[in-house]
VOGU-3710 file (C-alpha; in Angstrom, 3 decimals, decimal comma):
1> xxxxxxxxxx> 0,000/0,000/0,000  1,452/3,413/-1,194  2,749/5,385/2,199  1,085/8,566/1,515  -2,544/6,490/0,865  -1,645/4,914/3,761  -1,618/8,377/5,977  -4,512/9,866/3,960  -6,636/6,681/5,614  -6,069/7,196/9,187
11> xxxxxxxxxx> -8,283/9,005/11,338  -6,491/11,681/12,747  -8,828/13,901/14,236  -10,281/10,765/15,936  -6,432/10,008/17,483  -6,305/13,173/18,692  -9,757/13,134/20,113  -8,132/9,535/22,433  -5,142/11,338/23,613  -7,203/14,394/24,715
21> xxxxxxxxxx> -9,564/12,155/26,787  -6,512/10,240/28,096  -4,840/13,493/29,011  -8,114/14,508/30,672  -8,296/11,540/32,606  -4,631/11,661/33,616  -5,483/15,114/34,818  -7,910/14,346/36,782  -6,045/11,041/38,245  -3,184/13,515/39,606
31> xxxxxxxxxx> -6,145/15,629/40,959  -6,660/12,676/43,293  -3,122/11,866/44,122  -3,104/15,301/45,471  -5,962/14,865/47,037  -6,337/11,750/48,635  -2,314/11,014/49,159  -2,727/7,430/49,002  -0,643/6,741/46,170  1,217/7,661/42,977
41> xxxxxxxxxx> -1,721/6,728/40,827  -0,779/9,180/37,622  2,609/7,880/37,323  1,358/4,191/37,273  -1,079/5,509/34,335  1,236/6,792/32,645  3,408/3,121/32,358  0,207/1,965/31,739  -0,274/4,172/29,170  3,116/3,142/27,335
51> xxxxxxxxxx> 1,760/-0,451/27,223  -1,342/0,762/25,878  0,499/2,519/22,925  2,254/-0,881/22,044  -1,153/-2,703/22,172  -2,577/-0,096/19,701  0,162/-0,048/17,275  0,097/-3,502/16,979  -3,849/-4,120/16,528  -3,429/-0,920/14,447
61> xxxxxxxxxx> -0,629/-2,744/11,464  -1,476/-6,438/12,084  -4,175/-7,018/9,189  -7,987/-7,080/11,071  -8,873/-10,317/9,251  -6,490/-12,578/10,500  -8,293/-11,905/13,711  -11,462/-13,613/11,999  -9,548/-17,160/12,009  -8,846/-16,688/15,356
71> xxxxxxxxxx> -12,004/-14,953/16,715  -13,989/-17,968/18,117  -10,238/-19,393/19,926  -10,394/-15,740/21,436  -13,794/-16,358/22,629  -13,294/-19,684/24,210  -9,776/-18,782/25,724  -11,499/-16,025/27,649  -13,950/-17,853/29,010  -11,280/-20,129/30,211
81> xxxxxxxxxx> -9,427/-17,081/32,078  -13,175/-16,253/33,701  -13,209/-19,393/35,245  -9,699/-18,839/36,529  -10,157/-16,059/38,218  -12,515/-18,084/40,668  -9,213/-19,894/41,644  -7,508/-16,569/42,345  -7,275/-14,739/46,041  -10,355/-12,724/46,462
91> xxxxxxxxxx> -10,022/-8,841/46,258  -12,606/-6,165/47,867  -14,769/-9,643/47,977  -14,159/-9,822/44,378  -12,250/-12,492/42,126  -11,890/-10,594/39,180  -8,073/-10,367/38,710  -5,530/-13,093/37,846  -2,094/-11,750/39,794  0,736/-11,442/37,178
101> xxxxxxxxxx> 3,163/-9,668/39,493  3,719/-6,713/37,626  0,067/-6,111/37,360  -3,296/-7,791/38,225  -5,092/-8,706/35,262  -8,787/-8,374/34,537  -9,878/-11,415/32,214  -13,530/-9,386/31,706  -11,403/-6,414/29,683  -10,216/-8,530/26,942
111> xxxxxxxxxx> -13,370/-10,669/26,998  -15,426/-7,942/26,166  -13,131/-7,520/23,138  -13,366/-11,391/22,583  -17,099/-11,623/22,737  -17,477/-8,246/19,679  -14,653/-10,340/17,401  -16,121/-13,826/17,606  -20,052/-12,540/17,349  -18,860/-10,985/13,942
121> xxxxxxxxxx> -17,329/-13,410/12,841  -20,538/-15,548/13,507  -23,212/-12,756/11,838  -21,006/-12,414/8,827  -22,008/-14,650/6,719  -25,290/-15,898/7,473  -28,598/-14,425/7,408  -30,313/-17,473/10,240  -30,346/-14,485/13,088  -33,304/-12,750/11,352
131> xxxxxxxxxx> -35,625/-15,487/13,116  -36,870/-15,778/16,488  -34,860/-19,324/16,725  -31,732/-18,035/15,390  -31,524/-15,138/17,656  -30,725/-17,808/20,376  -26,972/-18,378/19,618  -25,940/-14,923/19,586  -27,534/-14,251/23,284  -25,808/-17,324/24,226
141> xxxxxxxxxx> -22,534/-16,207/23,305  -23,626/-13,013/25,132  -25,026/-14,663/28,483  -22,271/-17,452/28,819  -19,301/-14,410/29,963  -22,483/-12,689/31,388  -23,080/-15,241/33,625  -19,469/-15,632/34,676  -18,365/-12,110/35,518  -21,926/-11,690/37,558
151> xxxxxxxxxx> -20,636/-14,658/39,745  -17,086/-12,528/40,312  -19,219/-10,612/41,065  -18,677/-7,634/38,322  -22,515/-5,696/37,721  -21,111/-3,086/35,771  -19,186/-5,210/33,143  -21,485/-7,510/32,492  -24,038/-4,756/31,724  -22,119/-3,657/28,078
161> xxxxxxxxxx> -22,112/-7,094/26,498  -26,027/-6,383/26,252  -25,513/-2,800/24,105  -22,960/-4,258/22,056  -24,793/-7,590/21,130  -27,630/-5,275/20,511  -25,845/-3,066/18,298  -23,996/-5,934/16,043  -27,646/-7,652/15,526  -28,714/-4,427/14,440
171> xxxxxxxxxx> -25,959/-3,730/12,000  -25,967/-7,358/10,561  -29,675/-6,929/9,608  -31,767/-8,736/12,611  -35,303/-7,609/12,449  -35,920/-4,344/14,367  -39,213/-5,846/16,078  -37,516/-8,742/16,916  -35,221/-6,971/18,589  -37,671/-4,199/19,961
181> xxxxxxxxxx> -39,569/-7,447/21,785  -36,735/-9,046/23,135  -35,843/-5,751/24,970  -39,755/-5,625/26,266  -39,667/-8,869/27,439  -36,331/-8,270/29,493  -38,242/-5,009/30,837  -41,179/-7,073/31,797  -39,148/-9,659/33,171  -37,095/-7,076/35,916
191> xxxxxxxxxx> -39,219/-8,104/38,523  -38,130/-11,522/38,823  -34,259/-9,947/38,486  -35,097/-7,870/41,366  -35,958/-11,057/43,277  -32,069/-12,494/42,406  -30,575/-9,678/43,729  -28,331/-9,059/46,837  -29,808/-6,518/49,559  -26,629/-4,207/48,548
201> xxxxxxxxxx> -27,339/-3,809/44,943  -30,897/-3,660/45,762  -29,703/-0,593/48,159  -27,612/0,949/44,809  -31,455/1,216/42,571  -32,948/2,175/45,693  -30,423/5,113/45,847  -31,012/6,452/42,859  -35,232/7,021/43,668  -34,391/8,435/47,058
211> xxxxxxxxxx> -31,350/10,433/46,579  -31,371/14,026/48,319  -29,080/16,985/47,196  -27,081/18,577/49,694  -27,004/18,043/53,644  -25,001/15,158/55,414  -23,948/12,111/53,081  -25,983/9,064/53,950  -24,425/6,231/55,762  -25,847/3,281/53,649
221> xxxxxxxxxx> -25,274/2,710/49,603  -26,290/6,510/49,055  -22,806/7,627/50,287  -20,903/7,136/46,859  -23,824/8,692/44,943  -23,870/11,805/47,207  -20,036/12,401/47,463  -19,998/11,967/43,552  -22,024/14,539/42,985  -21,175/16,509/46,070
231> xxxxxxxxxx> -17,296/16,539/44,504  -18,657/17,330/40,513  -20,613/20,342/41,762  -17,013/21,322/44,154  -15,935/22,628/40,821  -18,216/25,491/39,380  -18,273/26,061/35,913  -14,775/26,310/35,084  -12,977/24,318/37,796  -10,931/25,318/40,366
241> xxxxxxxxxx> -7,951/24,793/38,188  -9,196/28,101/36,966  -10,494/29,654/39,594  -7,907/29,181/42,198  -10,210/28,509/44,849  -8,577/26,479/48,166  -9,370/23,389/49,214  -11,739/23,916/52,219  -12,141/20,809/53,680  -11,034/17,412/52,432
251> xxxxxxxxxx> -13,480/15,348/54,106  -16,068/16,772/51,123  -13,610/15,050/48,369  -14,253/11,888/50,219  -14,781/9,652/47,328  -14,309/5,667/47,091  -12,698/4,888/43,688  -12,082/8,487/43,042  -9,479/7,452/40,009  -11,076/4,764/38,609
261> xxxxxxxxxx> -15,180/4,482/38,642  -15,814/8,166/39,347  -13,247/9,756/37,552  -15,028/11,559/35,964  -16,245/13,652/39,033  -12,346/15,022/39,647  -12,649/15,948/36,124  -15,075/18,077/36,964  -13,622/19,224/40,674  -10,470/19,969/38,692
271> xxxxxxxxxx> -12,098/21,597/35,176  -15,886/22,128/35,835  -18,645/22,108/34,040  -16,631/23,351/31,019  -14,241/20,017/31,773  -17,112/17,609/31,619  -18,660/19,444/28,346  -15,452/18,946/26,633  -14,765/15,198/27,373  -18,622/14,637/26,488
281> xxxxxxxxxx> -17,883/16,425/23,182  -14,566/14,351/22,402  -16,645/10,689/23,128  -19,031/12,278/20,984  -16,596/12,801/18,152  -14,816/9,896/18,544  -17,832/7,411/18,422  -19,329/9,574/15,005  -15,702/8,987/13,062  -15,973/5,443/14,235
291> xxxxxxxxxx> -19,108/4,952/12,504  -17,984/6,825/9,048  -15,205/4,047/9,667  -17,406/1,300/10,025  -19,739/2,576/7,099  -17,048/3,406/4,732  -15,619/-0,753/4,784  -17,240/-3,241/2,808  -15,677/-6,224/4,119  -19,117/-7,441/6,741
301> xxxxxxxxxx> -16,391/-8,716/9,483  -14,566/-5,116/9,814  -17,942/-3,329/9,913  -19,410/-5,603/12,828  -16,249/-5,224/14,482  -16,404/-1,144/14,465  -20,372/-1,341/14,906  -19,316/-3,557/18,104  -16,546/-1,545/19,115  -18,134/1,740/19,053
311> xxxxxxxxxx> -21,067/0,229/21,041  -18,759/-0,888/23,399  -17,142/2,668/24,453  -20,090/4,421/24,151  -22,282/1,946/26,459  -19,287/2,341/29,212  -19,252/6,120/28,558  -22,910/6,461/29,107  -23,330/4,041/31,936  -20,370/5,675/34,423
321> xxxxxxxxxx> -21,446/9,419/33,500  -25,053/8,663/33,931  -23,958/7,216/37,392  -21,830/9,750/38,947  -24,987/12,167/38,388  -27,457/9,958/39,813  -29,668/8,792/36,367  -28,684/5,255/36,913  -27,370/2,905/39,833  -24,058/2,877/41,116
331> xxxxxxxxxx> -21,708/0,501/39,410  -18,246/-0,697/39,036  -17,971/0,410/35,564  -14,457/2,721/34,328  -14,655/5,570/32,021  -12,790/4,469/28,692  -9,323/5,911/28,252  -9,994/7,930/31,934  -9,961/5,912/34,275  -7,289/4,133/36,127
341> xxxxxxxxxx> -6,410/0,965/35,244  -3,889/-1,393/33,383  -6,639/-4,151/32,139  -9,063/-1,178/30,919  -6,844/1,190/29,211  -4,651/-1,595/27,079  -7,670/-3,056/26,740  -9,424/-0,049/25,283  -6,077/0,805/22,875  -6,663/-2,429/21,622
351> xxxxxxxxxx> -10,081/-1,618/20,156  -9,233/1,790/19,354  -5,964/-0,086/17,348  -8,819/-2,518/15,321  -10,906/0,587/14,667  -7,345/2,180/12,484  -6,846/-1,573/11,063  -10,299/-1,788/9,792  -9,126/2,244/8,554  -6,145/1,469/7,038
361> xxxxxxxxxx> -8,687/-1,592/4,719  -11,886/-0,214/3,707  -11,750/-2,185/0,203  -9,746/-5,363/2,015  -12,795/-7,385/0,255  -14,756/-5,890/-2,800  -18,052/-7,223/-2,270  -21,645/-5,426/-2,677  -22,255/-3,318/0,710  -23,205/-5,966/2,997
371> xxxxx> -26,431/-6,535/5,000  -28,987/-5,196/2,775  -32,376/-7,687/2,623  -35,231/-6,897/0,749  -37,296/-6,414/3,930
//
């Protein structure tokens, strides 16, 4: 491929819209070493961040399709490393991490990433999803990791694999009614999910109804939502990185998981309301030129793998802002590119790196524009 081709097809704006969220996030991560001095948590990012560059560069040049041959291995090795982590010391009550003794990783990142490459490489080529009977293999491949990283347990992961399957049905050409009743019958069918769950994530939905602005934080699962907001609204309009203004008392930054689930509340200590605009504006961007990549390829596998990678930020950008202003219930769910985190950020380079391969291909495969049916 000619060099200067080559250059004309990446996404540039898009690149630069990554490294100004990442920059934002690291930002606000420093905001909360300063803060909460419990730890060099920007520096850390910032290794993490080299890492992350490697795993991009390398999605980013190694031809997408070759990952098609692989996709469904992918699939079933993460599953594998979800069952591990059951075998692996407990954390916070958790066993989502496999210890690797330069970093703890989280098997749930890259099976997110598994789960989008082997479900398009199962739509491609076949039209059987567009009945009610073969709708059931793609929502098993969803619920099987479902099912395993609710057992860590993991709420807020498990949560995108539902968008993204969504999306990729969508994209491939499943009926929109049959996918418009599935969605009403899981509705319907949240009062027997209520039943299944724990008193504290009952607590979390309960939260969100009952929430009160202002006044004394609450001592039961209300906390985090109050000293969320409480720390977003510390910052004003511009931030007090503009305005100057002293730190009055710390115990109103109190925040659990400052750097990595509510990051996006120091962002907003740090820049205000203008900060929080601006990061909205660059997902914003950044999800549009993913779609104009995914719509510009012919080749079905690299569009299902944008359409599912796309879905995939923007489901985890929706769900953690939403929470950290009180529209939906607190989970553990990390900002893409933001937050803290080894397993999330390489994890997130990696899709961002198969969004430039599918780039740097748009005619890989001359075929007719795929996915069209008569009805």
């Amino acid at each position: 491929m000619n060099d200067s081709l080559l250059l004309r097809r990446i996404p540039w704006t898009a690149l630069l819209a990554a490294l100004l969220l990442f920059l934002l996030g690291l930002s606000a991560i420093a905001r909360g070493d300063e803060l909460y001095n419990l730890g060099e948590y920007a520096p850390r990012q910032r290794v993490w961040a080299a890492f992350g560059i490697g795993a991009f560069l390398a999605a980013a040049l190694w031809p997408y399709q070759r990952l098609k041959w692989t996709a469904y291995g992918l699939y079933s090795v993460t599953l594998l490393l979800l069952v591990v982590v059951f075998f692996m010391p407990a954390k916070n009550y958790s066993h989502r991490w496999i210890p690797l003794g330069f970093m703890n990783f989280q098997p749930s990142e890259l099976a997110k990433l598994a789960f989008i490459a082997a479900l398009a490489r199962y739509l491609m080529h076949r039209d059987s999803f567009r009945s009610w009977t073969g709708l059931i293999p793609p929502f098993l491949m969803a619920l099987v990791p479902v099912a395993l990283i609710l057992k860590e347990p993991d709420l807020g992961t498990s949560l995108v694999f539902f968008p993204v399957l969504f999306a990729m049905l969508f994209a491939a050409g499943a009926r929109p009614r049959h996918l418009v009743t599935v969605a009403l019958l899981g509705v319907l069918s949240s009062p027997l999910l209520w039943l299944q769950m724990s008193p504290e994530q009952k607590s979390r939905i309960v939260s969100v109804f009952t929430q009160k602005d202002g006044g004394d934080a609450p001592d039961d699962d209300g906390y985090h939502l109050h000293q969320a907001k409480r720390v977003l609204a510390l910052g004003g309009v511009w931030g007090r990185e503009f305005s100057g203004m002293s730190i009055h008392s710390r115990r109103a930054y109190h925040l659990p998981e400052s750097r990595t689930d509510f990051v996006f509340c120091l962002v907003g200590e740090r820049w205000g309301l203008v900060g929080c605009f601006a990061a909205i504006v660059l997902y914003l961007y950044l999800l549009a030129r993913g779609l104009l990549i995914a719509g510009a390829t012919r080749e079905p596998f690299g569009r299902l793998l944008c359409v599912g990678v796309i879905a995939l930020l923007g489901s985890q950008a929706i769900i953690n802002t939403a929470m950290t202003v009180g529209l939906l219930p607190i989970t553990g769910m990390t900002l893409p590119l933001m937050s803290y985190g080894g397993s999330s950020l390489i994890a997130t380079c990696l899709a961002l790196g198969l969004l430039i391969s599918v780039a740097l291909r748009p005619t890989y495969s001359v075929t007719d524009d795929p996915f069209r049916f008569d009805d």
